[in-house]
N, C-alpha and C positions, 0 to 999 in steps of 0.2 A: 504493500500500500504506500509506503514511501516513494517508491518508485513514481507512482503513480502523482502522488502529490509534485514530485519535480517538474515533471512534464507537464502538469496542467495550469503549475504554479497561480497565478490570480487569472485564471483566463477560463471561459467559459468551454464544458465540453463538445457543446455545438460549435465554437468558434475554432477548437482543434479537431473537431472532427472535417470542420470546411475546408481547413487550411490540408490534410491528408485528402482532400479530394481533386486537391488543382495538379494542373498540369506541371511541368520544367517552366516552360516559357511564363505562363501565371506567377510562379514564385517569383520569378523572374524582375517580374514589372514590379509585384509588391518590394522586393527589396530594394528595387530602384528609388521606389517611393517613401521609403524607412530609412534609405540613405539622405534621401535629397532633404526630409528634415531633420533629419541629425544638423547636416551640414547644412543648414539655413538656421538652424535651432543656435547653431555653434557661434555663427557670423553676426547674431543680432543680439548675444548674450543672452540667451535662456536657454540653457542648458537642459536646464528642469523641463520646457516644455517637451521638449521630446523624451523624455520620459516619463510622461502621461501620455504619450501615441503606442497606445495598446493596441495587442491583436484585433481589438473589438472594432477601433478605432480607427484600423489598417484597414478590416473587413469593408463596413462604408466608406471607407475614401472611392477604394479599388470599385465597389460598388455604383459610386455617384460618377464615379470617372467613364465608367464602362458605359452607362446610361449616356452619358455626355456624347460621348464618341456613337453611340448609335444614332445618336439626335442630329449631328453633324453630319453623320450620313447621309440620311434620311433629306434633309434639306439641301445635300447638296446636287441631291439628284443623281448620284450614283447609279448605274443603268445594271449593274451587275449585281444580282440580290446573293451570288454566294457569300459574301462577305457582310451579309445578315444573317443567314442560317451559320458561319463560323462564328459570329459573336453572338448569337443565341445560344449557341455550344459549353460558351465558356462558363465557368464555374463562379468564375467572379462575379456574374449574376446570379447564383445564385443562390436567394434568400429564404430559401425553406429551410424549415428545419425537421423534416420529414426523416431524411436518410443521415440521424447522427449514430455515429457509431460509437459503441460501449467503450469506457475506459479499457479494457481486455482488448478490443481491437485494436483501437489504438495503438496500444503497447505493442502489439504483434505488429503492425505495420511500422512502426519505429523501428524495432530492435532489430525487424529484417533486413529495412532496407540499409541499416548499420551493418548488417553483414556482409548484404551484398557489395557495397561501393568498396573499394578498396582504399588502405589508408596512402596519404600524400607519403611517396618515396624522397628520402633526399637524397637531394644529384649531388655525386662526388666533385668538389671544386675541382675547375678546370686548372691546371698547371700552366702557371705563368712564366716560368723561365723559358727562354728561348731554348727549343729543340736544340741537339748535337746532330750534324750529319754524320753520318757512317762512311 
């Protein structure tokens, strides 16, 4: 149960269950966006603010932004609708909470995909002296 409580830490089980449903590229965009106010958080002195931008918090931004971008579509007259049914796709729209998964899952989809990636190898430093010829 420890365990459990790490991973979930102050954060809602529906909101880790969201965050185990998105794609590479989804995580993707969210950390771009947990970066970018860190680093505007950094630059205007509140520090503290970005550390009130919780998963929940992450959740709706990604959500309101996705909206956005569908609405800029949509008016801009874009003649290609696949590029509606791929952001209907996306999970960052979505806001049910129908398919949350047990803290048990969870855990089982964490600790796998912990097994499966492999860990970062360190590259042997390269050798700076200049070669001998033979």
């Amino acid at each position: 149960m420890e365990e459990a409580k790490e991973i979930l830490k102050d954060n809602r089980i529906e909101d880790i269950s969201w965050l185990c449903s998105l794609s590479e590229s989804e995580l993707d965009f969210l950390i771009s966006i947990k970066m970018l106010v860190l680093q505007r958080a950094k630059v205007i002195g509140h520090e503290d603010l970005a550390e009130k931008f919780d998963l929940k918090t992450l959740r709706a931004l990604g959500f309101i932004l996705m909206e956005h971008l569908k609405g800029q579509l949509s008016v801009s007259g874009v003649p290609d609708q696949s590029q509606f049914s791929a952001l209907n796709g996306s999970n960052l729209l979505d806001s049910s909470l129908e398919k949350v998964l047990s803290i048990d899952d969870i855990m089982a989809s964490i600790c796998s995909e912990r097994r499966k990636k492999p860990g970062k190898r360190s590259r042997p430093k390269a050798d700076s002296r200049p070669k001998k010829k033979l």
